[in-house]
Structure formats: structure tokens, C-alpha cells
C-alpha positions in Angstrom: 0.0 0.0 0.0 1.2 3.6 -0.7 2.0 5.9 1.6 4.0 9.2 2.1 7.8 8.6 1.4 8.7 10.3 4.6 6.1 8.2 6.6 7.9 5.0 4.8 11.1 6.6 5.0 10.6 7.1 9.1 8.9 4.0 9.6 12.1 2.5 8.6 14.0 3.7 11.5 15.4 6.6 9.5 14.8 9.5 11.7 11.3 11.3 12.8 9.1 12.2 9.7 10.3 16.3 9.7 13.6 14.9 9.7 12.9 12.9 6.5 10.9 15.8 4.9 13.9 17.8 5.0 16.0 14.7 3.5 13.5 14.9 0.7 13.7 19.0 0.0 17.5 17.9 0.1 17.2 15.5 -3.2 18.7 12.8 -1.3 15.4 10.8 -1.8 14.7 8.6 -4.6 11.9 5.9 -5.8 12.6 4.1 -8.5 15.4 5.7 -9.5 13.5 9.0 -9.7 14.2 12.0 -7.6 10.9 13.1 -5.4 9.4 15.6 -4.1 6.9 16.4 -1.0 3.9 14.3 -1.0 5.5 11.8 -3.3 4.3 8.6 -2.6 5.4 5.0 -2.7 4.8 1.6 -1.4 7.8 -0.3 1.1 6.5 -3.3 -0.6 7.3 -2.9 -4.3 8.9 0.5 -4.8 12.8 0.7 -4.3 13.3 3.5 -2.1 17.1 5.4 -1.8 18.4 7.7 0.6 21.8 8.7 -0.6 22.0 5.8 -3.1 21.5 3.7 -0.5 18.1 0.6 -0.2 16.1 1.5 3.3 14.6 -1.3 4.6 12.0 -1.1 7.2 13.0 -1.7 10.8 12.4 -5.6 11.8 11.0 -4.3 15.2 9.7 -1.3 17.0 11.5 -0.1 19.8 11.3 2.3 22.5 13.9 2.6 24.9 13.9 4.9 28.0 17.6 6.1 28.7 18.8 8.2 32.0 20.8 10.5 30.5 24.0 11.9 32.3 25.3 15.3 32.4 28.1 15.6 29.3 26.8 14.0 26.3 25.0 15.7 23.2 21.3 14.3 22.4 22.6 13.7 18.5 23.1 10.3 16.9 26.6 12.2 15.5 28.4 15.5 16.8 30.7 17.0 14.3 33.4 17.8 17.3 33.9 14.7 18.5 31.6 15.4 21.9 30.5 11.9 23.3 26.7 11.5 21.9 23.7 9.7 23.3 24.0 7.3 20.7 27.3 5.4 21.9 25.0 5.1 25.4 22.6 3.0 23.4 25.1 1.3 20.6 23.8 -2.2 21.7 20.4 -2.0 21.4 20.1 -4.5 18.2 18.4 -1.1 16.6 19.1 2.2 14.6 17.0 4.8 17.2 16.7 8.3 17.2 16.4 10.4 20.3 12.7 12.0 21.0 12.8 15.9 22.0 16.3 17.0 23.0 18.1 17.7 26.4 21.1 19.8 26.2 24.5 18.5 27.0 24.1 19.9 30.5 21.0 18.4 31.2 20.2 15.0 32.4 16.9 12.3 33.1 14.4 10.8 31.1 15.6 11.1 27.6 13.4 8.3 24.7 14.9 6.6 21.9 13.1 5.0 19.4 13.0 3.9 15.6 8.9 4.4 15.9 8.0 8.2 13.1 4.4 7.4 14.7 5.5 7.7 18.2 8.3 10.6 17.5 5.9 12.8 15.6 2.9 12.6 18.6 5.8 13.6 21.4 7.2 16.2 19.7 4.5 18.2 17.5 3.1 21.2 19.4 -0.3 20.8 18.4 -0.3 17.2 21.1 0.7 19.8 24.0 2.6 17.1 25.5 3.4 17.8 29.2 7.4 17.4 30.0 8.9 17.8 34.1 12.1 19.1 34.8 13.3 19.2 38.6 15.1 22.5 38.8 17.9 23.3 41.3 18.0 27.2 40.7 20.1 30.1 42.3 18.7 33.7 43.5 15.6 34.8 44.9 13.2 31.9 45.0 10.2 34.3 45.6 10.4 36.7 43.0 11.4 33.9 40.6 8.2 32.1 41.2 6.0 34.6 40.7 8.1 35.5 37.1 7.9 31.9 35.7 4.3 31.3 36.7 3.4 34.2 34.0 3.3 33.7 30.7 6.6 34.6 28.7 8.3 34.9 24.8 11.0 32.9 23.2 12.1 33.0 19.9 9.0 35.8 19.5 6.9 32.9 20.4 4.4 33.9 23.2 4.8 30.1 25.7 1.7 29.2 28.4 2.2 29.2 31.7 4.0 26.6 33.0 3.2 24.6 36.0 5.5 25.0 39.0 5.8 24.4 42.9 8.9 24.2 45.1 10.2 20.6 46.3 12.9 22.2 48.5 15.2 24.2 49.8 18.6 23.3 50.3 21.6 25.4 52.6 23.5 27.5 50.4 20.2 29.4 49.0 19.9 27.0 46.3 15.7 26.1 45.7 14.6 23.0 44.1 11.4 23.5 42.0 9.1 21.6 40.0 8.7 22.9 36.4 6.1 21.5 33.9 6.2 22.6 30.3 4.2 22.1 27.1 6.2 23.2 24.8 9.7 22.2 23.8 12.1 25.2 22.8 15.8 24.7 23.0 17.3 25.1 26.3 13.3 26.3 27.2 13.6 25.7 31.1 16.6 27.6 31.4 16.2 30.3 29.6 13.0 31.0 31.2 14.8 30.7 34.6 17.1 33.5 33.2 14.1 35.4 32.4 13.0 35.3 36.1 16.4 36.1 37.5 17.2 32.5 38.6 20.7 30.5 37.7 19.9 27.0 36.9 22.6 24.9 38.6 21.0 21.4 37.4 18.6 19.7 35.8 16.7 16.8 35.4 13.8 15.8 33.1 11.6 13.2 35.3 8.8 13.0 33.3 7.1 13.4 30.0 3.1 12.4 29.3 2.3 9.8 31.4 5.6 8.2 31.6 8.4 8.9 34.6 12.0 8.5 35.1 12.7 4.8 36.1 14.5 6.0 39.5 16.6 2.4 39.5 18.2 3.2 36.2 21.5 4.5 37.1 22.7 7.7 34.8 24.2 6.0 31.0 21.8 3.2 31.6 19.0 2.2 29.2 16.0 0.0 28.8 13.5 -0.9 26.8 9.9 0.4 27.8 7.2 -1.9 28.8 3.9 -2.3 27.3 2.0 -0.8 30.2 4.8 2.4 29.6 4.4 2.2 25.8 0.4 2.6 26.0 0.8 5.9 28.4 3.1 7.4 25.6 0.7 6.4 22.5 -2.6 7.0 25.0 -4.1 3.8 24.7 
């Protein structure tokens, strides 16, 4: 059956489906032999499909994997200076996977991999408003910083809602642990916004996105495979 060539192309564990839009606006896509364009379509079954000269194949299995992500690696599959990337974390997972959102190389928690477009494309796209957590340890005045972050602000010319946020704790030194709950999913969104209310982010941790939360027995580096219980609170079965 025929389908979108960047809904075969991400099906086959190629990257998320905006990814492989872009490959096709590139020329790097052919079917048949033939150079396409957006909304080109083609069949996995009986169409040859290139990227680069090279057959794609779809992926002999979905998978999912939930990785806890340590401080000091880039979420990117390849990093043109040699930084250490999320992908040698998850080298043996039998799989090609891409990561799902991004944290920065600062940044550490819940970070998903997966060869699933489907899956990718319902975490990521704004318009499924899907809730991410960050536990914040922030410097400056806790107070005032509250009240700032709990208003609605612009990044990128973008006006963001509200996010959600409490306070978990406060530690000696003046540093404040809070609870931040976003919808959105801006680069370095959390700390900017922390800049914005006059607080120094010092760490921080994703612990949740949608349903799903931080497996606290996974060590930082360490990966595993979701379960089917965890797979249907992503999807929203």
C-alpha cells in the first residue's frame, strides 16, 4: 500500500518524519530511480526507495527505549566535534533509534529513543501539547522567581503558556529545588525561562514526559526498553 515517502522513510527507522521531509527537500530521496518531491508517494512493498544511493529497509522491530541521561553528552546520533553523543549510550540495542525531543549536554533524566516516526511525531509536535517535568535546582531569589515563571513569557518571538511550578525544597547555600512542567519544547526552554525570572539554573533533570516517569533504579548511562504498560501511556491507549 502507498504511503508518504517520509512516513515509509521514518517507519524505517530513519529518523522522525520532519527529519525525513527535509531529506526529501535535500534531493537525497529517490523511488525508483526517480528524484521526489513532498507528497511523493510509494509503497515499502514494491517500490525501491534510496536515501543517498542507498536501499532502506523497514526496521524488523519497533522499539522504544527509555535512557537516564548523564550530564556531558549531546542528544545527537553524530556530533561533528567529536563530543561523546547519546547514541554510543545506546550502541547495543540491536536497533538504529533516534532520540525523541532533546536535552542539552548539561542536562540530564528521562531522555526516549526509538526507531517508531508514529511515536516521535505525537511527542514532539506542538499541536499534542505534551506535558514534560524538569526538577530544577535554581540560584537567586526563590520568591520573585516564582512569581516571574508562573506568568506567561516569549521565546524566539513565540508567546509560551504558563507553565506549572511548585517548590520541592530548599537546600543550605540558598539554592531552591522546584518543579517545572512545560508544554512546549524550545531549546534550552527551562533555562532560559529561569534566566528570564532572574534564577541561575545549577542542574537539571527531566523526570517525566506524558504519562511516563524516570525509572528511578536506572543509574545515569543506563537504558531500557519500555514496557507495554509504559508504551500505551506514551501512544494514549
Amino acid at each position: 500500500m502507498k504511503e508518504r515517502v517520509q512516513k515509509v522513510l521514518s517507519s524505517c527507522g530513519l529518523g522522525s518524519r520532519r527529519a525525513m521531509e527535509r531529506y526529501i527537500e535535500q534531493g537525497r530521496v529517490r523511488v525508483n530511480g526517480a528524484v521526489v518531491g513532498l507528497g511523493a508517494q510509494a509503497d515499502p512493498e514494491t517500490d525501491r526507495i534510496e536515501v543517498d544511493g542507498i536501499p532502506v529497509r523497514r526496521a524488523e522491530r519497533t522499539l522504544v527505549l527509555m535512557l537516564n541521561k548523564p550530564r556531558g553528552y549531546v542528544t545527537t546520533l553524530s556530533d561533528e566535534r567529536g563530543r561523546r553523543t547519546v547514541a554510543d549510550l545506546v550502541s547495543g540495542c540491536g536497533e538504529r533509534v533516534w532520540p525523541v525531543g532533546r536535552l542539552d549536554m548539561d542536562s540530564e533524566g528521562l531522555l526516549l529513543l526509538t526507531n517508531d516516526g508514529e511515536l516521535t511525531n505525537r511527542l514532539t509536535h506542538p499541536s499534542h501539547e505534551v506535558e514534560k517535568e524538569y526538577h530544577t535546582w535554581v540560584l537567586g531569589d526563590a520568591d520573585a522567581g516564582l512569581a516571574r515563571l508562573l506568568q506567561p513569557m516569549e521565546l524566539d518571538g513565540v508567546l509560551l503558556r504558563a507553565p506549572k511550578v511548585r517548590v520541592l525544597d530548599h537546600r543550605p547555600g540558598g539554592e531552591t529545588v522546584l518543579s517545572i512542567v512545560i508544554h512546549e519544547g524550545k531549546n534550552r526552554q527551562v533555562r532560559r525561562m529561569c534566566a528570564q525570572a532572574g534564577l541561575k539554573v545549577v542542574r537539571l533533570k527531566r523526570v517525566r514526559e506524558g504519562g511516563l516517569t524516570l525509572d528511578r533504579a536506572l543509574r545515569p548511562g543506563v537504558w531500557r526498553p519500555l514496557t507495554g504498560e509504559e508504551l500505551a501511556l506514551l501512544r494514549g491507549d
